[in-house]
LOGU-376476 format. One record per residue (C-alpha): residue in three letters; x, y negated, z negated. Coordinates in pm, 1 decimal. Each point is the difference from the previous one (the first is absolute). Example, Ala and Ser with C-alpha at 12.3 -4.5 7.8 and 13.67 -1.06 7.14 Angstrom:
BEGIN
+--------+----------+----------+----------+
| residu |     east |    north |       up |
+--------+----------+----------+----------+
|    ALA |   1230.0 |    450.0 |   -780.0 |
|    SER |    137.0 |   -344.0 |     66.0 |
+--------+----------+----------+----------+
END
This chain:
BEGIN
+--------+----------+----------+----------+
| residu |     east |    north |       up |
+--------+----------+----------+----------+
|    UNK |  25056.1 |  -7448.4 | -11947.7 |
|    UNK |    250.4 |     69.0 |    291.1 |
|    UNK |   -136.6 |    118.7 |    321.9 |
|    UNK |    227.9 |     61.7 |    345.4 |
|    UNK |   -364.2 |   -123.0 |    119.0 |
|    UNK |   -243.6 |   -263.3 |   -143.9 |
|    UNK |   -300.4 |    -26.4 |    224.9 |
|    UNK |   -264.2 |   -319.7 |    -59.2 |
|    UNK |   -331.6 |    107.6 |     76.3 |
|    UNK |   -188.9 |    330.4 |    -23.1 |
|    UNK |   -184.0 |    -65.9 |    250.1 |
|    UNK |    -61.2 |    251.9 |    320.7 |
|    UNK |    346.2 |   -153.1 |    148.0 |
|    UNK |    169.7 |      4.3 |   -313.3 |
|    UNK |    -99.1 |    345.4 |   -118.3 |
|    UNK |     77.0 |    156.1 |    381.7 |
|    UNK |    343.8 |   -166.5 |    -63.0 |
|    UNK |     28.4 |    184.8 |   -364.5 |
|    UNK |   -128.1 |    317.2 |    187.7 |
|    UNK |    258.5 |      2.9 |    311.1 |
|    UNK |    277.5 |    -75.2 |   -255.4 |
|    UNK |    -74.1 |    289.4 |   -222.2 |
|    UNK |    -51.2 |    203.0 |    305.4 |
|    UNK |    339.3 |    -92.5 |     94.4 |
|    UNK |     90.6 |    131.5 |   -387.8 |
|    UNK |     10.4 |   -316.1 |   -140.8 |
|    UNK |   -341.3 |     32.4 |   -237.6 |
|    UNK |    157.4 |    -32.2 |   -332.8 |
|    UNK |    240.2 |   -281.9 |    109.4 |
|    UNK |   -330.6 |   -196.3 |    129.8 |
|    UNK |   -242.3 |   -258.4 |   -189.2 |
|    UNK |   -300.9 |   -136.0 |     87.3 |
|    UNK |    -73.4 |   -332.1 |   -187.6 |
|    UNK |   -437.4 |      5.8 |     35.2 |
|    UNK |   -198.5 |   -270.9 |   -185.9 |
|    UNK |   -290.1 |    200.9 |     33.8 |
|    UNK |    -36.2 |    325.6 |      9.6 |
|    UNK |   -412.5 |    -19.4 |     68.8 |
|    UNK |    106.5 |   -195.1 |    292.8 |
|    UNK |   -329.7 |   -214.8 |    -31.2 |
|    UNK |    151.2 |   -291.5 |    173.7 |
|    UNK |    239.6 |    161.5 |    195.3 |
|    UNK |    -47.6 |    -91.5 |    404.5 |
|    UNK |    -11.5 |    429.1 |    104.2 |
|    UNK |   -335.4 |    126.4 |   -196.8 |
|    UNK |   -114.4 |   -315.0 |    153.8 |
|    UNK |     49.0 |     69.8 |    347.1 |
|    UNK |   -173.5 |    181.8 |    277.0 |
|    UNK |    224.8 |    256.3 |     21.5 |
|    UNK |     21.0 |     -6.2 |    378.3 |
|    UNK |    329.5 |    192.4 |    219.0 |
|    UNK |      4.7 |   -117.6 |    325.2 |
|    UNK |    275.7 |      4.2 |    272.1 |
|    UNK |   -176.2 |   -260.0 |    221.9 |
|    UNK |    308.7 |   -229.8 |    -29.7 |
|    UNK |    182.2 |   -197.2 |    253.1 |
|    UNK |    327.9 |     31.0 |   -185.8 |
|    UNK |    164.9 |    368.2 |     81.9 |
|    UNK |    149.9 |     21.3 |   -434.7 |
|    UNK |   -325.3 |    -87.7 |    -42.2 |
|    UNK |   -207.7 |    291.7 |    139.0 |
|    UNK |    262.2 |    235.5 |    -78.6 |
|    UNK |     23.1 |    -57.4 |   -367.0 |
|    UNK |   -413.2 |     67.9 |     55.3 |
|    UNK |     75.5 |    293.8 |    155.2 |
|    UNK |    205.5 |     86.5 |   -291.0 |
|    UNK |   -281.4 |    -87.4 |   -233.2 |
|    UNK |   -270.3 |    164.8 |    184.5 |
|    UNK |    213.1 |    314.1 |    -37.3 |
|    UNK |     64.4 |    -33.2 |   -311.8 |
|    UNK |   -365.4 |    -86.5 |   -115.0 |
|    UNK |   -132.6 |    305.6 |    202.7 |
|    UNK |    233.0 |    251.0 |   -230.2 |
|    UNK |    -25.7 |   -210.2 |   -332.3 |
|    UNK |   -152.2 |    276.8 |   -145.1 |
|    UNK |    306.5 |    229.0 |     63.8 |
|    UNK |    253.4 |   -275.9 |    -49.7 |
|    UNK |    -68.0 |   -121.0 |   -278.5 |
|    UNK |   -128.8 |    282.9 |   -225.7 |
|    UNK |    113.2 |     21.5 |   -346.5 |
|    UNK |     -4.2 |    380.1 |   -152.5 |
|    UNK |   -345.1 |     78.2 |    110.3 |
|    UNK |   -181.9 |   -327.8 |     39.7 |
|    UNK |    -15.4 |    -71.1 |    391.8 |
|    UNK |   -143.8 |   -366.8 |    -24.8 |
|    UNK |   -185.1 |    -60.7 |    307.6 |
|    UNK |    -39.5 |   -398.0 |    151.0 |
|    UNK |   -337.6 |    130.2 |    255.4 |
|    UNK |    153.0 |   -116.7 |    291.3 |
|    UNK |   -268.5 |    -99.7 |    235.6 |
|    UNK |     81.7 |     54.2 |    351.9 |
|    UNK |   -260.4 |   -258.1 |    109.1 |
|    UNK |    233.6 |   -175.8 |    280.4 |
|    UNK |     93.6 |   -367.8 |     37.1 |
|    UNK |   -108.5 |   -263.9 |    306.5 |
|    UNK |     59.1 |   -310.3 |     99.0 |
|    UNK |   -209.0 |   -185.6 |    306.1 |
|    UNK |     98.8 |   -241.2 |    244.4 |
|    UNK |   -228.5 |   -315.5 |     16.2 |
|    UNK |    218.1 |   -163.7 |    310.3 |
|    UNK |    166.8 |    132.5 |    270.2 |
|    UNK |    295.1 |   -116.2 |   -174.2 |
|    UNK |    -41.6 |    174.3 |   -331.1 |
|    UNK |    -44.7 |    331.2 |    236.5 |
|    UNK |    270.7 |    -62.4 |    177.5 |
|    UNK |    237.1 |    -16.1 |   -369.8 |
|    UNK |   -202.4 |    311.3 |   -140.3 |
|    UNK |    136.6 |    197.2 |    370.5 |
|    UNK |    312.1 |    -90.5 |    -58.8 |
|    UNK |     62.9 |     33.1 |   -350.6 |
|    UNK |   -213.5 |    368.1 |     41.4 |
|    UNK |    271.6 |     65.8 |    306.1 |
|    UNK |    265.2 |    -49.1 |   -311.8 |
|    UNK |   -191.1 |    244.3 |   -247.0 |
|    UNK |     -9.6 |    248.2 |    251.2 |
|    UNK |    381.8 |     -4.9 |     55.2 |
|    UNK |     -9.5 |     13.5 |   -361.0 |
|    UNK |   -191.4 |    299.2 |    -31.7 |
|    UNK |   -323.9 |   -115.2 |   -107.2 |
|    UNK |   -347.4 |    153.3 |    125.6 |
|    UNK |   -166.0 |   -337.4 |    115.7 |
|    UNK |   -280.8 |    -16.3 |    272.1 |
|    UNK |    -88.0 |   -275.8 |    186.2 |
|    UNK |   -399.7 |    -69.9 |     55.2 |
|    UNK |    -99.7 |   -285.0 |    229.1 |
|    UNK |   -374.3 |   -109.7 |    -61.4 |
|    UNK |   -209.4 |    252.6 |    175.6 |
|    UNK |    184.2 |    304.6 |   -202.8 |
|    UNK |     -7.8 |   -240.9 |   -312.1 |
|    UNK |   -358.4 |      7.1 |     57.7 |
|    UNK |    -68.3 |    377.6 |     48.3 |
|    UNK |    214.6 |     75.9 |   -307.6 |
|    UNK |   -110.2 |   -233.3 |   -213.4 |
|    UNK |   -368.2 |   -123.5 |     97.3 |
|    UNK |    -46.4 |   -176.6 |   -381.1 |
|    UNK |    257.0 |   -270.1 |    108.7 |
|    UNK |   -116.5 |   -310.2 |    185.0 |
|    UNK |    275.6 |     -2.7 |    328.7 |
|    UNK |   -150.4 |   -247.3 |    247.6 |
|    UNK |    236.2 |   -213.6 |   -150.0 |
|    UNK |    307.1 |    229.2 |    -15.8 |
|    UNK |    259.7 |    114.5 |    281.6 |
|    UNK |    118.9 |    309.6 |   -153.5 |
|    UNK |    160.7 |    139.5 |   -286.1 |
|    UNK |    246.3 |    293.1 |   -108.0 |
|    UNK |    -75.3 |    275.7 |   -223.4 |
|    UNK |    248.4 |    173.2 |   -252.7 |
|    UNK |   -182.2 |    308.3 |    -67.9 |
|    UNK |    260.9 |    126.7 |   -258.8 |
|    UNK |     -2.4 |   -279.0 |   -221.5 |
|    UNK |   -181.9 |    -19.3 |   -278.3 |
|    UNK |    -84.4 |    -51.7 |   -378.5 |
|    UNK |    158.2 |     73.1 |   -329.4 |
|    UNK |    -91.6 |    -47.2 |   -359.4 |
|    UNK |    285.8 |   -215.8 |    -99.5 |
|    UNK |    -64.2 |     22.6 |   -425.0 |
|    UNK |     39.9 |    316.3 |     95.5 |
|    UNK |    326.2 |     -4.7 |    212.4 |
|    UNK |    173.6 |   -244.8 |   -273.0 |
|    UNK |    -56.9 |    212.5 |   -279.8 |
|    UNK |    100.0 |    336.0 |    231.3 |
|    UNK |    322.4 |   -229.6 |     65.2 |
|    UNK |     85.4 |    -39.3 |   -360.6 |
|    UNK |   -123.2 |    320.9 |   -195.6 |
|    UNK |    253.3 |    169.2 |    277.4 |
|    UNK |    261.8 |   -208.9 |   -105.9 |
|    UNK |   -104.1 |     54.1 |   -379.9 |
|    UNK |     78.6 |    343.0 |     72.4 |
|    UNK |    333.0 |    -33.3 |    168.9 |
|    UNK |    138.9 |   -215.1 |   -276.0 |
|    UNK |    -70.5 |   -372.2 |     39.9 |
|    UNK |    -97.7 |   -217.5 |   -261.1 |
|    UNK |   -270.8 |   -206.0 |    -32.2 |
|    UNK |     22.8 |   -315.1 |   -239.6 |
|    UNK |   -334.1 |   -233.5 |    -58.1 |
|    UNK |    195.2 |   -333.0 |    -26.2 |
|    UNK |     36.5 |   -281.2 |    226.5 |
|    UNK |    280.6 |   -147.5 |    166.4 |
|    UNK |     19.0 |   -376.5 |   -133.2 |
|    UNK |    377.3 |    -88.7 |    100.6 |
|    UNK |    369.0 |    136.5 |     69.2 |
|    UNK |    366.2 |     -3.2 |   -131.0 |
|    UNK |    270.8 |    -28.9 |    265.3 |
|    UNK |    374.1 |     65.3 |      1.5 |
|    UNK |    127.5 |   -148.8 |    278.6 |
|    UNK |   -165.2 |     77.4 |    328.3 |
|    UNK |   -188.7 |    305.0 |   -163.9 |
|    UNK |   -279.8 |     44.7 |   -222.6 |
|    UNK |     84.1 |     80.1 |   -356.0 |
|    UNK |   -306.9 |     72.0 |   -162.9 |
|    UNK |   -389.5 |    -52.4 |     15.7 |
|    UNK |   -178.9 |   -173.7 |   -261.0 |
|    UNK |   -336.3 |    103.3 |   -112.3 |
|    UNK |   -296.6 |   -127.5 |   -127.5 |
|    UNK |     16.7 |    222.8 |   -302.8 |
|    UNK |    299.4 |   -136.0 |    -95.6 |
|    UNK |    236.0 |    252.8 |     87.0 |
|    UNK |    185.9 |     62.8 |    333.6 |
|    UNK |     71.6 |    223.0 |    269.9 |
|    UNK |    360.7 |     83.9 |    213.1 |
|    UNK |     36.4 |    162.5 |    320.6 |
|    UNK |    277.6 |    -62.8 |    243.2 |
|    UNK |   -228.9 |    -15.6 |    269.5 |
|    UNK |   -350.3 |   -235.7 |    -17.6 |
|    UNK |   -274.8 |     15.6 |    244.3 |
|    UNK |   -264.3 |   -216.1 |    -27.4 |
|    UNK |   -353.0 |    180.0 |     77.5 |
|    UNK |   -269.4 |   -205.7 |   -135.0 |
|    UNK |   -193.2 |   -110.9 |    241.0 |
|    UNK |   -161.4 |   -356.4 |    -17.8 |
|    UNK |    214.4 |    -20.2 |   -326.9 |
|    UNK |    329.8 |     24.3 |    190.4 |
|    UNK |     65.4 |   -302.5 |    131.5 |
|    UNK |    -48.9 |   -189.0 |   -354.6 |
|    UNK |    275.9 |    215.5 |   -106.0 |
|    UNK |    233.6 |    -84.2 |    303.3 |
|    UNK |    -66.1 |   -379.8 |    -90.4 |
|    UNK |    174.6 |     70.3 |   -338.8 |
|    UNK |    287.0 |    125.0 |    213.0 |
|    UNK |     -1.7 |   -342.0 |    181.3 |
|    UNK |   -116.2 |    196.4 |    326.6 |
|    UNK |   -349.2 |   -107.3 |    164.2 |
|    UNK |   -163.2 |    228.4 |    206.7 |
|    UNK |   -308.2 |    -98.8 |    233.4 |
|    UNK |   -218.9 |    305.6 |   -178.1 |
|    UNK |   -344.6 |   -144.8 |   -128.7 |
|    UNK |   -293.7 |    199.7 |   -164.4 |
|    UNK |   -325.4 |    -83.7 |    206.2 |
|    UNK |   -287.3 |    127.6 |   -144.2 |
|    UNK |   -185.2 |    257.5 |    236.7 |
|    UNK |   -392.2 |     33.2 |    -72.0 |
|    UNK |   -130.1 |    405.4 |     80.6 |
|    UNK |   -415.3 |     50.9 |    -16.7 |
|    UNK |   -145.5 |    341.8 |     22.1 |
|    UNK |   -406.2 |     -7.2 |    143.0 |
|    UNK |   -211.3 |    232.4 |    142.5 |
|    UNK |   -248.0 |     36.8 |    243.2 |
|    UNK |   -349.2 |    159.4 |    116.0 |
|    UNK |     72.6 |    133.0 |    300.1 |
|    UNK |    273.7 |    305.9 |     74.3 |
|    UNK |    292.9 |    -64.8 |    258.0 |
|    UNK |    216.0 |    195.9 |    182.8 |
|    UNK |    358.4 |     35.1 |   -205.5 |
|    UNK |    156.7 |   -297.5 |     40.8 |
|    UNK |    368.6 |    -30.1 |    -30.3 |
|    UNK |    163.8 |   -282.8 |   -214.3 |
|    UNK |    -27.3 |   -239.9 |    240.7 |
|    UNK |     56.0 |   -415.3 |     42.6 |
|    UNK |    -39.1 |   -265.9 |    331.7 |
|    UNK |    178.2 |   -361.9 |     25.7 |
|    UNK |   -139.7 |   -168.4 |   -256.5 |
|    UNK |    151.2 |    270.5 |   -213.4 |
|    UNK |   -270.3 |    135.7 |   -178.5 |
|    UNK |     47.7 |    353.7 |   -102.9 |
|    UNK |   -255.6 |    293.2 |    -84.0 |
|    UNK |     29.8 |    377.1 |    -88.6 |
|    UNK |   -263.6 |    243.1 |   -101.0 |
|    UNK |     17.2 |     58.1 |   -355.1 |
|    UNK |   -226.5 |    264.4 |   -165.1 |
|    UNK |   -360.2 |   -102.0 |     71.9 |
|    UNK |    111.2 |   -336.3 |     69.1 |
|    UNK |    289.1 |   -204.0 |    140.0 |
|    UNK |    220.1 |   -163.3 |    -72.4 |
|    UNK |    193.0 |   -339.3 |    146.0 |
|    UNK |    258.3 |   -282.5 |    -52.4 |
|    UNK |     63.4 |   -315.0 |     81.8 |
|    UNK |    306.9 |   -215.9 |    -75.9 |
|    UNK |    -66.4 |   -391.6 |    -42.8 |
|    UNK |    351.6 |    -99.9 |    145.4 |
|    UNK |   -112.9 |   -366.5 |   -111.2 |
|    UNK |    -16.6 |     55.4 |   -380.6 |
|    UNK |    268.4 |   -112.0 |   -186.5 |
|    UNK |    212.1 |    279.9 |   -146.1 |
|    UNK |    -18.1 |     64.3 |   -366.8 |
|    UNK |    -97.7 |    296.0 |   -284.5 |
|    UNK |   -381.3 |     -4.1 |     68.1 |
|    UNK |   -227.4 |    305.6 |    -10.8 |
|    UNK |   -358.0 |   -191.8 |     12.1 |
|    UNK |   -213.5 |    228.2 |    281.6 |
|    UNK |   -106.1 |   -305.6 |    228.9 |
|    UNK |   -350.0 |     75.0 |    117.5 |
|    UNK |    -49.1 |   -308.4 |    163.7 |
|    UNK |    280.7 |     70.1 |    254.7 |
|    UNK |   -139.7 |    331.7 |     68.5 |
|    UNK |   -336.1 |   -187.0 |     73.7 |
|    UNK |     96.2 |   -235.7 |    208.6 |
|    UNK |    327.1 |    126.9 |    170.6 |
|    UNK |      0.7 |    388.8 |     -2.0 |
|    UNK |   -323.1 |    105.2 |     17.7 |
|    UNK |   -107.8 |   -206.1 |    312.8 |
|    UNK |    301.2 |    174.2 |    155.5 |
|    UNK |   -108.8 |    345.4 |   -118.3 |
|    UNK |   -373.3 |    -45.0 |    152.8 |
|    UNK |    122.4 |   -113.1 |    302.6 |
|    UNK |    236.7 |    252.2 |     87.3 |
|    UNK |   -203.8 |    255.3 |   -142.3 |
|    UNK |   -381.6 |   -101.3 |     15.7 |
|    UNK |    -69.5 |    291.9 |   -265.3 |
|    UNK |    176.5 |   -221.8 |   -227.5 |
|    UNK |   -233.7 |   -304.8 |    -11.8 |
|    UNK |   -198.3 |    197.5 |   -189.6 |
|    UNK |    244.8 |    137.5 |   -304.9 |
|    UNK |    -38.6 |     22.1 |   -399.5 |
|    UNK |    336.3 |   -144.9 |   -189.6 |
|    UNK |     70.9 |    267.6 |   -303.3 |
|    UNK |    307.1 |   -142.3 |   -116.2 |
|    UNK |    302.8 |   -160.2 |     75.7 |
|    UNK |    390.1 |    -51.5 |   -152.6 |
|    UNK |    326.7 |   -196.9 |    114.6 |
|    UNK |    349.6 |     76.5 |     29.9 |
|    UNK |    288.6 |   -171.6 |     89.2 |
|    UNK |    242.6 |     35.5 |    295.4 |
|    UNK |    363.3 |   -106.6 |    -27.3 |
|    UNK |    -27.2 |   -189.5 |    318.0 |
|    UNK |    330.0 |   -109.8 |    175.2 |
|    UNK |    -68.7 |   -277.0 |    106.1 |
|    UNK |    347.8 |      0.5 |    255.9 |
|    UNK |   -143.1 |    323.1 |    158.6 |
|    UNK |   -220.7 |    201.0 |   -191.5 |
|    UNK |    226.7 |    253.2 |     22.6 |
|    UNK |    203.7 |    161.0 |   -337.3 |
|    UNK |    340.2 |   -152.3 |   -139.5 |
|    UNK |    223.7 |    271.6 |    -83.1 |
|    UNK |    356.0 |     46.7 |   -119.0 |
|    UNK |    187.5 |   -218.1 |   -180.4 |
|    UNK |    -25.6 |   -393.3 |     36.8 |
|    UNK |    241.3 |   -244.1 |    115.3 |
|    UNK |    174.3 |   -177.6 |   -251.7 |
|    UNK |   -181.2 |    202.9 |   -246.4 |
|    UNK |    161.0 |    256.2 |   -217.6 |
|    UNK |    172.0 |    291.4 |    111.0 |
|    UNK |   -151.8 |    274.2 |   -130.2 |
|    UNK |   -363.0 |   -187.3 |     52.9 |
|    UNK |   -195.6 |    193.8 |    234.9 |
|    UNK |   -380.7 |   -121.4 |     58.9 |
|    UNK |   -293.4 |    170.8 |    197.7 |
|    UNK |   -236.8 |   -278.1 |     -8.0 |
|    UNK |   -260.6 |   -173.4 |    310.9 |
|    UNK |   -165.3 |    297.5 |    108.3 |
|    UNK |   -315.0 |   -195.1 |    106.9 |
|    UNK |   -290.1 |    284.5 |    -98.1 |
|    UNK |    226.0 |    261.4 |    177.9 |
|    UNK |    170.9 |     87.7 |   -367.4 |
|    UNK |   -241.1 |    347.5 |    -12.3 |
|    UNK |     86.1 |    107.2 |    335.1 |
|    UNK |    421.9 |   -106.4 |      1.0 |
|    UNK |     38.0 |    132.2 |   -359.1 |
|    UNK |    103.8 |    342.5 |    130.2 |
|    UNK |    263.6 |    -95.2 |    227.7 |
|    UNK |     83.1 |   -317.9 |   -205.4 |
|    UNK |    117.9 |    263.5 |   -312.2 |
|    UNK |    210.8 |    177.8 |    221.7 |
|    UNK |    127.1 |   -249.6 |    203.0 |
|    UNK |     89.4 |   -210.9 |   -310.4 |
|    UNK |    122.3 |    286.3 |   -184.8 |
|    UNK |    228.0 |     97.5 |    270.9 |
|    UNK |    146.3 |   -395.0 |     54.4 |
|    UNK |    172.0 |     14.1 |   -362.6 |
|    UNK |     85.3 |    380.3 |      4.4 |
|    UNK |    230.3 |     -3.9 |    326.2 |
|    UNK |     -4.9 |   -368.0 |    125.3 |
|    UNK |   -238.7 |     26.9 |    245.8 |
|    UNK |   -373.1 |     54.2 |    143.1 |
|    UNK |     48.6 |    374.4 |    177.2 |
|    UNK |   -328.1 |    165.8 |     38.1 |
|    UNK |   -137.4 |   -307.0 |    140.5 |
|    UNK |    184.1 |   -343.1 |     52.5 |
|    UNK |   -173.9 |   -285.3 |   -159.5 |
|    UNK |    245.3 |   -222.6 |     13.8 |
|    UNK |   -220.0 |   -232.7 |    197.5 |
|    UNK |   -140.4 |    -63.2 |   -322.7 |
|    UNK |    253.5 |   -123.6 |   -208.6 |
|    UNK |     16.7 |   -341.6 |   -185.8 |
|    UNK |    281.9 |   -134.2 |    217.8 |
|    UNK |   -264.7 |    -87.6 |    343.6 |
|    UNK |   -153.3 |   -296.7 |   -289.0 |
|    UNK |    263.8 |   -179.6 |     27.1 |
|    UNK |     98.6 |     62.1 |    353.6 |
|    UNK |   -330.4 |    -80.6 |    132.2 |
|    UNK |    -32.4 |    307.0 |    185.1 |
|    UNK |   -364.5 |    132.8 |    -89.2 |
|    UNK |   -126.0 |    363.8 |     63.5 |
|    UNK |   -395.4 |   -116.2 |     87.0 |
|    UNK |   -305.5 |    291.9 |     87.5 |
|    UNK |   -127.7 |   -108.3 |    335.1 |
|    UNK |   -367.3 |     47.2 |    -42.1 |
|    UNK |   -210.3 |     60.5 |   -312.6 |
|    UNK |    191.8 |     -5.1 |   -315.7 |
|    UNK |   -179.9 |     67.4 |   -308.5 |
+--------+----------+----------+----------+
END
């Protein structure tokens, strides 16, 4: 099989790759290499499906932007014949609050940047915190700001949107997995697969998410990209709130409504990384729910229903993506890989972005260049000041 395009991964960044390609007209010269086409294990039907452009980082909130665009008009977008898939964005607004003086001082500044940026943010201090939102516990709190525009999506339903589009505009889709490569010099030559056969395209990326860096280690390249395992719970309560946007404090607990319920995360940055997807109870007994009933008293009082894992592919340099191609890696090896938990609400922008780097040369819509592989080995890190997961 020869391909001017082998993607690894079908996940939501891998498929919004295939997608901008064939957009571009390059569908039937595309191929998507997916393991799984259920995606049970795959890290976007896990996730919380949250678009945000509370970011410190200007790419950052503008590839959100992107996304939140993008997201909002999914239905139009991505149609196929007469099938307008929808992914119920939820316009339920993201906060973060300031426990120190300090922490509201980085939220100001960082909402000064979104603002220049174009983002809606609003800045409460703890009196308006209160009168908007009487449910949460604010003695304790200095302020906050408020993205009212941000929101939810269904992100099962965004990945397959991504690749029944691309379906449609010619891309193939192969269930086989990536086990090594062939090079010719400084190039790939071919992909080997686990069925035995193997796969050509003249250009590579690498999509796959906490799977990509194993496959960068058989290239002699390591990247600092680890899967830590991210617990999620959904409860619910006997009392009714006012709406509550998705919203998290300093010790980084996070909470959404959800249905009847809610919903709410908590990443143990202390585990060791590894392929686990055991629901820890325990830590949500004695580390997230004492943070939930405190911040909101409402909470002490829940009913767990369930609860599932995921994993993020955390970068541990910066937690922000790797993209392009690597150095001393091969030349037509492009990876998107190290998106943190922001894969849902990047993917967008990362498909175009990507798409565009290896049909002209270069990032033009919007310059992620900050991003590429090269600031690993120059030490040069692109960090989110404030919250980051």
């Amino acid at each position: 099989m020869k391909y001017q395009f082998a993607i690894i991964g079908g996940g939501i960044v891998g498929s919004s790759i295939a997608y901008h390609l064939a957009l571009a007209g390059h569908g039937k010269a595309t191929l998507v290499i997916e393991p799984d086409p259920t995606y049970e294990w795959a890290a976007t039907p896990r996730s919380s499906g949250g678009v945000r452009q509370l970011f410190s980082v200007p790419e950052n909130v503008k590839m959100s932007q992107y996304g939140l665009y993008f997201y909002q008009n999914f239905a139009k977008i991505m149609a196929v014949g007469g099938d307008a898939p929808s992914v119920n964005f939820r316009p339920d607004g993201y906060m973060f609050l300031a426990s120190t003086a300090k922490d509201m001082k980085i939220i100001e500044a960082n909402a000064a940047s979104q603002k220049a940026n174009g983002a809606n943010v609003i800045l409460l201090d703890r009196d308006a915190l209160h009168r908007r939102f009487p449910s949460i516990r604010h003695e304790d709190i200095e302020g906050g700001v408020l993205s009212p525009d941000d929101g939810t999506i269904d992100p099962y339903a965004a990945l397959i949107g991504f690749r029944r589009k691309a379906t449609s505009l010619g891309v193939t889709y192969l269930k086989d997995r990536v086990t090594g490569f062939a090079r010719e010099g400084a190039a790939i030559r071919s992909l080997a697969l686990e069925s035995g056969g193997s796969a050509e395209g003249e250009i590579v990326f690498n999509c796959a998410n906490v799977w990509g860096p194993g496959l960068c280690e058989q290239l002699g390249i390591k990247l600092p990209i680890e899967p830590v395992k991210r617990d999620n719970y959904f409860f619910e309560i006997g009392t009714t709130l006012e709406h509550l946007p998705r919203t998290k404090d300093s010790t980084e607990v996070s909470f959404r409504p959800e249905g009847r319920g809610y919903a709410v995360g908590l990443t143990n940055r202390n585990e060791a990384p590894g392929f686990r997807w055991d629901v820890d109870y325990k830590w949500f007994e004695n580390e997230v729910w004492p943070r939930l009933a405190h911040r909101v008293p409402a909470f002490e009082a829940l009913k767990m229903r369930r609860g599932w894992c995921g994993l993020y592919d955390l970068n541990r340099f910066d937690t922000n993506p790797v993209l392009g191609l690597l150095p001393r890696g091969p030349t037509n090896f492009h990876v998107a890989l190290g998106f943190s938990g922001h894969g849902i609400q990047a993917a967008p922008a990362i498909g175009r972005a990507m798409s565009e780097l290896v049909l002209s040369g270069r990032f033009e819509t919007l310059d992620l260049s900050r991003f590429g592989a090269r600031r690993l080995v120059e030490n040069t890190p692109v960090r989110e000041v404030g919250y980051t997961s």
